[in-house]
N, C-alpha and C positions, 0 to 999 in steps of 0.2 A: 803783693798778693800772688803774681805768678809764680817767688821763687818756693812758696807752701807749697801751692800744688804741683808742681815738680818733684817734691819731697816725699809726697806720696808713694804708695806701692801700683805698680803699672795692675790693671784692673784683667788685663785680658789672659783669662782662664785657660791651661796647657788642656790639649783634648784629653790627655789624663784622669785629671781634674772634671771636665765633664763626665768622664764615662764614668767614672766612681761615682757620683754623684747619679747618675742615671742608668747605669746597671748594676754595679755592686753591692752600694747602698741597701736598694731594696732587694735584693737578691736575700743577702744575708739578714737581714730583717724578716723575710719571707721563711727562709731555713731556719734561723729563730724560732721563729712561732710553728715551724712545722715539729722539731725536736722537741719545744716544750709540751706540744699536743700530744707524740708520740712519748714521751717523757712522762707524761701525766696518766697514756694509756694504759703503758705498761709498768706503772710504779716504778719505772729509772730515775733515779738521781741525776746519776752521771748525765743520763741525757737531759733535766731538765737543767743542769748546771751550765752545761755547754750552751743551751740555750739560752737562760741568761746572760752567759758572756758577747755572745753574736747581738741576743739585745742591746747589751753596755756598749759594746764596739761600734756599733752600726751606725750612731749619731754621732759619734767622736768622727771617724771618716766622714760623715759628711761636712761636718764643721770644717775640717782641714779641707776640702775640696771645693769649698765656695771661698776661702780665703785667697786674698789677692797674693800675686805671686811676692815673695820676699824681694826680688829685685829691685830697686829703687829706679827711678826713671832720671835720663839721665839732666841734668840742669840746662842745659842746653836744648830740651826738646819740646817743639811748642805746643802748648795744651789745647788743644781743639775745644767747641763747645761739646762735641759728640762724644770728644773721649772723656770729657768731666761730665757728662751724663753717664755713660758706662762707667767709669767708676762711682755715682753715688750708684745707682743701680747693682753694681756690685757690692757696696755696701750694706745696702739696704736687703739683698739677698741674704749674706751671711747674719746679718745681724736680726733676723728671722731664726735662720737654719742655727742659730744660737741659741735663741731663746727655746726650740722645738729641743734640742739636748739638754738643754739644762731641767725642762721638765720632764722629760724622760727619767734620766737620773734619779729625781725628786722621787717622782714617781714608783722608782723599783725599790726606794729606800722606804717609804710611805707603806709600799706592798710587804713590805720584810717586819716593818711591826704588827702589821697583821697577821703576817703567820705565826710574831710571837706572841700576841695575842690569843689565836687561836692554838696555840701548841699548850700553853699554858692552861687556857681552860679546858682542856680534853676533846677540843673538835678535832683535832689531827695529832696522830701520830710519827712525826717525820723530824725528830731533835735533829739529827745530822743534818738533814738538807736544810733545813731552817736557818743552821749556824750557816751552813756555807755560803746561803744565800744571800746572807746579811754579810760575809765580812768579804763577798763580791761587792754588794752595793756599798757598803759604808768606801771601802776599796775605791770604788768608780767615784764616787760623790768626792772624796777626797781630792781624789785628780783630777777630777773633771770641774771641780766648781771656778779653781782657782786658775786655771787654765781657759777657761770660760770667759769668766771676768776678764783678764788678760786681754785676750782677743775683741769680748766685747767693747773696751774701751779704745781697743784701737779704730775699730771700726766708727763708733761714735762719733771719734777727734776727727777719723778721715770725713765723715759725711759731713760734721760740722764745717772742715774747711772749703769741702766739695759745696756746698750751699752757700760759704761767705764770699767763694769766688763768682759761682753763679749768680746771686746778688749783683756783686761788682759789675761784673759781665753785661747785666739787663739794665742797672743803671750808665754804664758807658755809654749802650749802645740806643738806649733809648728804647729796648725792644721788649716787649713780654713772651715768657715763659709758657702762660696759660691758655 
């Protein structure tokens, strides 16, 4: 049981990683929706495109920013109870901030048949941004889905082990968790 969790990705997040996560993220999310507003004001495209993209972008970054770092820990180093709580914790974050991008995604693709929807029956006039807007989304959802998944599953395997150790751990030691 201890040489799985060994095997895992070390949990503890580069201040990088945090500050993306806690100023860029919403930064660019916030500029997003401020370009799409101005975008929408002044009948720009171009700006409500860029804004689109900052949408698409902004979840993808935070996904990679809760992700436990790549480095493998090394087999030799002993797992604390603390540090297998911070890591399912860190799993449990990312595997949140996963599911919050992949419905995003959904989302702006879901948005994009309604504009063709609406472009279609004569409620708007805007063929070009419609297309662009859609072969952004279709674009992101392609990448993002399976990329997602990916990650998602890692995350799962880790919490699954992170939990079958913890188990272990409280039937050793005689001790509850709760």
């Amino acid at each position: 049981m201890g040489s799985d969790i060994a095997k895992l990705p070390s949990a503890a997040a580069p201040a990088v990683g945090k500050f993306l996560l806690l100023v860029v993220v919403p930064v660019a999310m916030a500029t997003g929706a401020g370009l799409g507003f101005a975008g929408w004001s002044n009948r720009s495209s171009t700006l409500a495109l860029w804004a689109e993209l900052l949408l698409l972008a902004s979840p993808a970054l935070g996904v990679y920013a809760t992700l436990p770092r790549r480095g493998r820990a090394r087999a030799e180093e002993v797992i604390t109870l603390s540090v297998a709580i911070e890591r399912l914790q860190q799993a449990d974050l990312s595997l949140r901030v996963i599911r919050g991008a992949r419905a995003i995604a959904l989302l702006a693709l879901s948005y994009a048949c309604v504009l063709w929807l609406c472009q279609s029956t004569g409620l708007i006039s805007a063929r070009t941004f419609v297309l662009y807007y859609s072969l952004i989304s279709l674009a992101a959802v392609a990448s993002y889905l399976p990329w997602l998944a990916r990650r998602e599953r890692e995350m799962l395997g880790m919490r699954e082990t992170l939990r079958d150790w913890l188990s272990a751990y409280k039937a050793g030691r005689n001790w509850s968790l709760e």
